[in-house]
MIVEXTI-784913 format. One record per residue: residue in three letters; x, y, z of N, C-alpha, C in turn. Coordinates in steps of 0.001 Angstrom, whole numbers, padded with zeros to 6 digits, always signed. Atoms other than C-alpha are relative to their C-alpha. Layout:
BEGIN
ALAXYZXYZXYZ/...
END
This chain:
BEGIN
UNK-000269-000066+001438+073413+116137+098321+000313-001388-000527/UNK-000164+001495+000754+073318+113045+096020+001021+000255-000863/UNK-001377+000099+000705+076783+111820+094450-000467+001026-001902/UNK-000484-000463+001678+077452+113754+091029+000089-000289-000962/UNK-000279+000955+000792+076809+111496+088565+000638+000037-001268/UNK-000026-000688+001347+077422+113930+085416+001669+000067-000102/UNK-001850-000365-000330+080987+115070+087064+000713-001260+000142/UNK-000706+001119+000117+081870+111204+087830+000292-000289-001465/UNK+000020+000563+001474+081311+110404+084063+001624+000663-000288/UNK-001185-001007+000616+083693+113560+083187+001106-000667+000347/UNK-000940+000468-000396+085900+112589+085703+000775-001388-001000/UNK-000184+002005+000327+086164+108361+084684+000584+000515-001781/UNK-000577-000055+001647+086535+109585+080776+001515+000533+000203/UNK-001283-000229-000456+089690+111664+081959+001074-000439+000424/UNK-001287+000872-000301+091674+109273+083563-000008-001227-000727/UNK-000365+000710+000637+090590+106733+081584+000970-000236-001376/UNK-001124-000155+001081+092880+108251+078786+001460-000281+000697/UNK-001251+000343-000767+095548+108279+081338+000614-001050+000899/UNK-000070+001371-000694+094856+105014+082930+000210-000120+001588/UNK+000245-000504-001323+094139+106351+086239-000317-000411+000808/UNK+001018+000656-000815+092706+104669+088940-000650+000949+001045/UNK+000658-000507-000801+089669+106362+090275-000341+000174+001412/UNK+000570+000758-001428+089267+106163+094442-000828+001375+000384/UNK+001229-000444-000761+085933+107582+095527-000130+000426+001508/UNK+000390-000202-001118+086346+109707+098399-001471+000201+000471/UNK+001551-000244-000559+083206+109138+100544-000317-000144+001287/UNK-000067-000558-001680+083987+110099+104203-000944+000711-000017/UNK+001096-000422-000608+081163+111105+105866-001002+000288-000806/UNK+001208+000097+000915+078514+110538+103039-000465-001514-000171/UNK+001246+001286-000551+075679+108137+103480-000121-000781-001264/UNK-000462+001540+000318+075715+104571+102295-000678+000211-002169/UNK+000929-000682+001184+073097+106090+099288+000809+000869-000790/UNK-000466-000235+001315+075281+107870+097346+001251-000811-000088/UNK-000965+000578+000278+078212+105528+097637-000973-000969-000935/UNK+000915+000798+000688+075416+103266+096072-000091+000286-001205/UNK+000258-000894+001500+074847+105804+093200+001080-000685-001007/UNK-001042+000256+000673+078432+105363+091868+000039-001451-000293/UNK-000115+001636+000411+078277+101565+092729-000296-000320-001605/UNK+000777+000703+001027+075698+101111+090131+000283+000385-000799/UNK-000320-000652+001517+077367+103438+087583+001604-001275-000557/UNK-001073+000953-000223+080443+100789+088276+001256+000734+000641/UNK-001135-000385-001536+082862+102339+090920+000411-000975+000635/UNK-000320+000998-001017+084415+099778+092591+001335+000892+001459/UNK-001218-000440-001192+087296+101846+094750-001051+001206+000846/UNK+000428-001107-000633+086134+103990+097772+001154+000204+000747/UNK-000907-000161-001434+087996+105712+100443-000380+000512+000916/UNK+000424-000658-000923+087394+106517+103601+001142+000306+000894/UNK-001191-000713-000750+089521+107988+106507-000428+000083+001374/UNK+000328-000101-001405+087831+107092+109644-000404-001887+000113/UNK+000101+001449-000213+087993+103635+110565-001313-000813+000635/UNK+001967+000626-000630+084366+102782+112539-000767+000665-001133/UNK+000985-000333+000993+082683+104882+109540+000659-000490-000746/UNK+000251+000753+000877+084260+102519+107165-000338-001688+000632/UNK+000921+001312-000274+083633+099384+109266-001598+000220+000095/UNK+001748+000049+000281+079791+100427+109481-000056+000361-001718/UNK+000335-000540+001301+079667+101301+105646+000430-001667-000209/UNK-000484+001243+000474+081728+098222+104579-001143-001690+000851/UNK+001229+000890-000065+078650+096120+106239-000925+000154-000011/UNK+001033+000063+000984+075897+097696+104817-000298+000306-001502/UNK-000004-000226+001491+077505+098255+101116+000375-001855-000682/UNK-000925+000599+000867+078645+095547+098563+000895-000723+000581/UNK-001502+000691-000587+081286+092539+099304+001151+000701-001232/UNK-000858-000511+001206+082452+093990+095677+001207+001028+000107/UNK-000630-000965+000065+083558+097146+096692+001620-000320+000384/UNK-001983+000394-000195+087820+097754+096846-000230+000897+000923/UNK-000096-001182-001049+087812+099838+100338+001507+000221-000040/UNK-001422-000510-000379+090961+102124+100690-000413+000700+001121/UNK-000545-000513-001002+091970+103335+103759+000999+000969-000034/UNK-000636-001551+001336+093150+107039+102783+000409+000821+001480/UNK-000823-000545-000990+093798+108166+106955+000936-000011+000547/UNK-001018+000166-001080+095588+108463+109475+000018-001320+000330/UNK+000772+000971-001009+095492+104988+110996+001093-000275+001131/UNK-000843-000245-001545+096460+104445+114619+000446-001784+000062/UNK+000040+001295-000102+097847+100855+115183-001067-000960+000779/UNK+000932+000363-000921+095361+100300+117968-001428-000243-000810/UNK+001397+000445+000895+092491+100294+114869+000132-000968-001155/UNK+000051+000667+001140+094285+098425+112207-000692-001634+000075/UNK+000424+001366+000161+092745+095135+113524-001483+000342-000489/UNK+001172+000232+000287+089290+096276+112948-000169+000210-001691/UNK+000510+000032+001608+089495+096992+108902+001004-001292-000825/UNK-000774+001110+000970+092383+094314+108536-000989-001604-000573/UNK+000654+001525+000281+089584+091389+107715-000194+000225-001474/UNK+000991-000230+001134+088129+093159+104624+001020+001754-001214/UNK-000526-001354+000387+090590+096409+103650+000770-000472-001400/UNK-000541+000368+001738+091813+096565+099791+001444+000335-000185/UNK-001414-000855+000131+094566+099237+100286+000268+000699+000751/UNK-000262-001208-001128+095976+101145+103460+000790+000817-001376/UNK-000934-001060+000831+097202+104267+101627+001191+000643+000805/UNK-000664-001128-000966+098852+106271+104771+001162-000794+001159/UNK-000847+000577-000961+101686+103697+106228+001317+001057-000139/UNK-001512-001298-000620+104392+106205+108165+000566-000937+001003/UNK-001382+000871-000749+106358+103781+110014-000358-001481-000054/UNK+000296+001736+000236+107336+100336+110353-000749-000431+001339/UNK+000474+000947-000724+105956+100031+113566-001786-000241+000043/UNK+001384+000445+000352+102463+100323+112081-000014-000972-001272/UNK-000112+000971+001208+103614+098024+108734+000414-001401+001043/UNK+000258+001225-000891+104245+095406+111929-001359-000153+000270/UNK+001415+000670-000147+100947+095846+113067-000848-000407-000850/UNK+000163-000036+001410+099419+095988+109472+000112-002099+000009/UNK-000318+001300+000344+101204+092121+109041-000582-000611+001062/UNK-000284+001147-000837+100616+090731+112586-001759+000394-000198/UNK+001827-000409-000075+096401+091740+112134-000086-000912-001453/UNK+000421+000569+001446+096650+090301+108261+000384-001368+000407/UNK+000091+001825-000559+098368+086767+109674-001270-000358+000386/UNK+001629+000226-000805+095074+086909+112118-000669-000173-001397/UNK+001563+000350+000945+092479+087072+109078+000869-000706-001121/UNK-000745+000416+000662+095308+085028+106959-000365-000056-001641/UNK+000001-000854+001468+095258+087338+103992+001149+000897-000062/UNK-000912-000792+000614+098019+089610+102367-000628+001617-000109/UNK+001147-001032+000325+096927+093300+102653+001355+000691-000597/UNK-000788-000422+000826+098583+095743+100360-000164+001705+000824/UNK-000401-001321-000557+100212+099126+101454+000768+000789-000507/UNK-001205-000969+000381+101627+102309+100573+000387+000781+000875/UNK-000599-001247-001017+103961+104313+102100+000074+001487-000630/UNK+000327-001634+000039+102942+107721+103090+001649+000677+000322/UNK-001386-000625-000226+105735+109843+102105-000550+001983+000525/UNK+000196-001822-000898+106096+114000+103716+000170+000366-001442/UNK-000629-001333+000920+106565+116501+100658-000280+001129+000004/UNK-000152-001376-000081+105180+119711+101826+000435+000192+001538/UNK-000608-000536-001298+105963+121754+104765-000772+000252+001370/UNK+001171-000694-000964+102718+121899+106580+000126-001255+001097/UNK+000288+001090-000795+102482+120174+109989-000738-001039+000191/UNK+001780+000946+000040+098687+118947+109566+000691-001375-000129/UNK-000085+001083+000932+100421+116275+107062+001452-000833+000652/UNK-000979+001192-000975+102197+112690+108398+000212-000608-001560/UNK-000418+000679+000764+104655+110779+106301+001449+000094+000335/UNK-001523+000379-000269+108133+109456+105840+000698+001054-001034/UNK-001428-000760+001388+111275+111497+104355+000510-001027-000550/UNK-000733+000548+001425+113526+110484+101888+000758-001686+000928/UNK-000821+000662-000711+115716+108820+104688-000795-001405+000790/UNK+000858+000894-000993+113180+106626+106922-000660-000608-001221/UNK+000596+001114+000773+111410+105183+103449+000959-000708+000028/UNK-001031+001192+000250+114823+103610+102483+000051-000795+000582/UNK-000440+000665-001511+115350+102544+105846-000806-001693+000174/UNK+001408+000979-000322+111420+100560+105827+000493-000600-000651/UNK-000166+000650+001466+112212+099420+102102+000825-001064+000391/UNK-001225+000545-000675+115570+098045+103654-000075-000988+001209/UNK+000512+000941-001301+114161+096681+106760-001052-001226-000459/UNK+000486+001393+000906+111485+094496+104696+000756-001086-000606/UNK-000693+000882+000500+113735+093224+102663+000832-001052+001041/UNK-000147+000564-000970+116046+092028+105377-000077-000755+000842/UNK+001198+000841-001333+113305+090596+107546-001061-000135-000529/UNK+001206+000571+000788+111164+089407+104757-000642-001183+001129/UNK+000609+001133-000539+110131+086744+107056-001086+000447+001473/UNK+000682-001015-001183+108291+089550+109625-001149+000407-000942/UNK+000772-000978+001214+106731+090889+106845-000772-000869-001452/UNK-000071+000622+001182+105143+087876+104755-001975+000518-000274/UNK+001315+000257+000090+101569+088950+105346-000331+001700-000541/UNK+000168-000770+000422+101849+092690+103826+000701+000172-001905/UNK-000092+000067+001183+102069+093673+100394+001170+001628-000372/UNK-000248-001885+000268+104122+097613+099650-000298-000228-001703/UNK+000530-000853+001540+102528+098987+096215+000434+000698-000558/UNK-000578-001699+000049+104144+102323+096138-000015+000899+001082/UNK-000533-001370-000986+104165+105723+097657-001246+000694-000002/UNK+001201-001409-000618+101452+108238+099110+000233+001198+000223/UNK-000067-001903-000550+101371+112027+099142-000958+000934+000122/UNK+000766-000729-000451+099734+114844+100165+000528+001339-000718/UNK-000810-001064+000063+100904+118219+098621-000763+001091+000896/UNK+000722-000858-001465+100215+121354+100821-001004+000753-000817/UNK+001204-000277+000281+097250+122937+100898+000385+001876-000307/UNK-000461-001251+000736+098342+126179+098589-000468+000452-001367/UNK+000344-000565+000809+096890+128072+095802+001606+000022-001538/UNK-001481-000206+001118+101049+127938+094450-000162-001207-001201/UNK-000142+001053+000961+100679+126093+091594+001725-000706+000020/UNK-001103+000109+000093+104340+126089+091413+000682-001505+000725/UNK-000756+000600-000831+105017+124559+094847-001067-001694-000171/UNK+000847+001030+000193+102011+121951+094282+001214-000994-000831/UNK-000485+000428+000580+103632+120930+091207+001770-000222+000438/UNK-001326+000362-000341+107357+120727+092570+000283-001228+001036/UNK+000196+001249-001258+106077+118270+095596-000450-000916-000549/UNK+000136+001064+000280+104413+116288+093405+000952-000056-001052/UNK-001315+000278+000520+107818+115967+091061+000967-001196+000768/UNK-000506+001104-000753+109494+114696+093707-000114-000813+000673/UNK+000139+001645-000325+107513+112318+094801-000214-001186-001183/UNK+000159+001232+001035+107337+111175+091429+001118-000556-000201/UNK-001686+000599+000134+111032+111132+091188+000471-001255+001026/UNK-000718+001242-000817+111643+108933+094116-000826-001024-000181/UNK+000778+001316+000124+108647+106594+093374+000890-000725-001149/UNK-000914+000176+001027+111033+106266+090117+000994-000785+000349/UNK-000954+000764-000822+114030+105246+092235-000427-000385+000539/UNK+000354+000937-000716+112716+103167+094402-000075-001104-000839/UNK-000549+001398+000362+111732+100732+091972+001254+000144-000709/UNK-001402+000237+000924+115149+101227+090262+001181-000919+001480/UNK-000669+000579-000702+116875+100459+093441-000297-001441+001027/UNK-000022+001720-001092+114793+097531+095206-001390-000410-001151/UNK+000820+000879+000731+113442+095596+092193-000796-000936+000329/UNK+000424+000901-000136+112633+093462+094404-001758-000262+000866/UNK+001295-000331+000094+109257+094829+094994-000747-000092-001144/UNK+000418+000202+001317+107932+093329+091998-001728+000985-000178/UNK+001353-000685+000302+104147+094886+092346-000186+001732+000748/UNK-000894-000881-000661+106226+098332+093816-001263+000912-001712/UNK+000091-000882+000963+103636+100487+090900-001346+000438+000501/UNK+001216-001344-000716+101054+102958+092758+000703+000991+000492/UNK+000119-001771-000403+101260+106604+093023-000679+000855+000471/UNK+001324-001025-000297+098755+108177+094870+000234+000957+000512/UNK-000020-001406-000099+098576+111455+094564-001084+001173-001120/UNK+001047-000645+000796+096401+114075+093405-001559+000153+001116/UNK+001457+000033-000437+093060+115255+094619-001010+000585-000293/UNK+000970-000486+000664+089674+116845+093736+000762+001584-001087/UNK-000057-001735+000351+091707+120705+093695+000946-000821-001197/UNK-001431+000712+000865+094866+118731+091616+000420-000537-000444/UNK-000166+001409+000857+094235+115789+090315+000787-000250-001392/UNK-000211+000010+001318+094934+117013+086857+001517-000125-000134/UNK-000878-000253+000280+098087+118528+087606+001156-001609+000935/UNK-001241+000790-000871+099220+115058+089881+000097-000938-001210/UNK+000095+000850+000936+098190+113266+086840+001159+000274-001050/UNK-001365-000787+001161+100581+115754+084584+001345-000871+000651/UNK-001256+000055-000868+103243+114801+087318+000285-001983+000329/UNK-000217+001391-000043+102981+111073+086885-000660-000708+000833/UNK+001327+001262-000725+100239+109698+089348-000970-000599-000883/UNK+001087+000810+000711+098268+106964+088433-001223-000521+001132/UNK+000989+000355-001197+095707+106677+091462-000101+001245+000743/UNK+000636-000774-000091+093379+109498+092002-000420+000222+001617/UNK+000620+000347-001073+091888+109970+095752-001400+001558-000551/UNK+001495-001140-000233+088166+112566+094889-001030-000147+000697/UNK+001221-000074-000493+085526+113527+096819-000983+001137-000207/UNK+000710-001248+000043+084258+116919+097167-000776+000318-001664/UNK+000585-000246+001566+083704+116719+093020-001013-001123-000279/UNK+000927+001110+000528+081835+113594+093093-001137+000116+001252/UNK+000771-000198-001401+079943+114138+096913-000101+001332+000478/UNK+000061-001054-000629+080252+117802+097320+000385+000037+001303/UNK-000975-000314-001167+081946+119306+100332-000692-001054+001210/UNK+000087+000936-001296+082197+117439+103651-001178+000246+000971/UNK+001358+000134-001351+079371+116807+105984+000324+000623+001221/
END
């Protein structure tokens, strides 16, 4: 199936009222419809498998902004740290070490958010309330460990539920603490990404204060 070009439009007009930032899920869809969007002007993709975005990321565009929207294992962050725009999914510091000591190597600044937990389902990795502070706290601290990463904001996942209710209550409170956070460590001056939301929810993560979208299935149809 070729990217969606009719539903991207819809999409792009939608957040552009809300000032949204679009990221183009396009895990496991061929280099040809990430192309499609290129040319409509897409610049953000995401992918979630680290060798299928190093083979994509060298036969697309130097243009493109690649996000990094998985899991990532520390043992892979050297292979996307030369060229990566935005890890979305940092859950501990001892992958925001590896993260810095791979970005010294290609001596660039890579930018990261921390993946926070807010539903209840196992599938889904991230930090509680207690272990972000902790990171937030530990950067600061040992700014001098940490000169080659960037933190942005916060990452979520809400669970995979039909509850509107509980959707909307997980993404609340991750909007609430993205809130405090910068209130309490100002000193994350570029501390303003929210990503949250996705093809089923976007609307309602958008209601809930995200400003950075992750879609796929609406712009690429379901997964390969």
């Amino acid at each position: 199936m070729a990217a969606n070009t009719i539903a991207y439009q819809q999409i792009l007009q939608e957040l552009i009222a809300s000032n949204t930032t679009l990221i183009a899920v396009s895990k496991t869809k061929p280099v040809e419809d990430i192309l499609q969007l290129y040319h409509l002007g897409q610049r953000d993709f995401g992918e979630n498998y680290v060798q299928e975005l190093v083979d994509k990321a060298a036969q697309l565009p130097a243009g493109i902004h690649w996000h990094f929207i998985g899991h990532l294992q520390k043992n892979k962050a050297k292979y996307i740290a030369p060229f990566v725009y935005l890890i979305h999914g940092v859950d501990s510091l001892s992958l925001l070490t590896e993260i810095n000591k791979q970005a010294k190597k290609n001596n660039r600044v890579i930018d990261c958010l921390l993946q926070v937990y807010i539903t209840n389902e196992i599938t889904k990795f991230g930090l509680n309330k207690s272990e972000l502070i902790n990171i937030l706290n530990t950067i600061l601290s040992t700014s001098e460990n940490f000169q080659y990463i960037r933190i942005r904001g916060l990452m979520g996942m809400a669970g995979f539920t039909d509850n509107a209710a509980q959707i909307e209550a997980e993404f609340t409170y991750l909007r609430q603490l993205f809130d405090n956070c910068k209130v309490q460590f100002p000193q994350f001056a570029q501390f303003n990404f929210l990503s949250m939301g996705m093809s089923g929810d976007y609307k309602m993560a958008i209601a809930c204060g995200s400003n950075m979208v992750r879609i796929g299935s609406l712009l690429f149809g379901s997964r390969s």
